[in-house]
C-alpha positions, 0 to 999 in steps of 0.5 A: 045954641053953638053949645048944642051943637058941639054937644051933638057933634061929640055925641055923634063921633062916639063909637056906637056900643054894641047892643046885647040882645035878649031873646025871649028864651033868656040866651044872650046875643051880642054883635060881633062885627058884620054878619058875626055875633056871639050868642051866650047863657045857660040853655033850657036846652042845648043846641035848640036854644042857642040856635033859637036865639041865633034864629031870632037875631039874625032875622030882627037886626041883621035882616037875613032871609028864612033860608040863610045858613047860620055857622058855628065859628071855631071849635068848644071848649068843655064848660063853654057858654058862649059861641061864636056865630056867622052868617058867612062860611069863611074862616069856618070848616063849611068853607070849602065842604059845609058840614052835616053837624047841627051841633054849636059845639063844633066848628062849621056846624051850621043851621038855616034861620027857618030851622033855628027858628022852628025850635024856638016855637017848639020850646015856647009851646012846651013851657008855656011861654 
């Protein structure tokens, strides 16, 4: 019994991996600390999937309301895949005026979750999902 425990005492001082998300539109989503997480893969169609699945994980894990804003964090790269998304303007171009891009491609582009998740009903009833 004392060895049951000290099993369970270790088991509970790991660190919790982070837990990849699989939207059902094939996008990828990976927390990236508090009210942050990167959402990643090949898009159907591209900005929709990506906020799609930013839609979906920000309203099942981190619980935000319809009307909460979604920011893209940093600028793209050419060939990038994978963005770095918030629910916080800080740190972002929408920090001190929130800027009218709904691109993921630019930093500060951003989208509501009630918005994102319109474009996920509207690509599933297309392609039969």
């Amino acid at each position: 019994m004392k060895s049951v425990a000290i099993a369970l005492g270790v088991l509970m001082a790991l660190p919790v991996q982070a837990q990849t998300y699989h939207a059902k539109n094939g996008m990828q989503v990976t927390p990236a600390g508090p009210n942050k997480f990167i959402v990643s893969g090949i898009p159907d169609n591209t900005p929709q999937s990506h906020w799609c699945a930013a839609a979906l994980y920000a309203k099942r894990f981190l619980n935000a309301a319809p009307s909460q804003r979604m920011y893209i964090v940093g600028d793209a790269v050419r060939g990038q895949r994978e963005y770095l998304i918030s629910l916080d303007p800080r740190g972002t171009a929408s920090e001190v005026k929130r800027s009218k891009e709904f691109s993921v491609r630019i930093d500060g582009a951003n989208r509501r979750v009630d918005e994102g998740h319109d474009f996920c009903s509207y690509r599933f009833l297309r392609s039969g999902f």
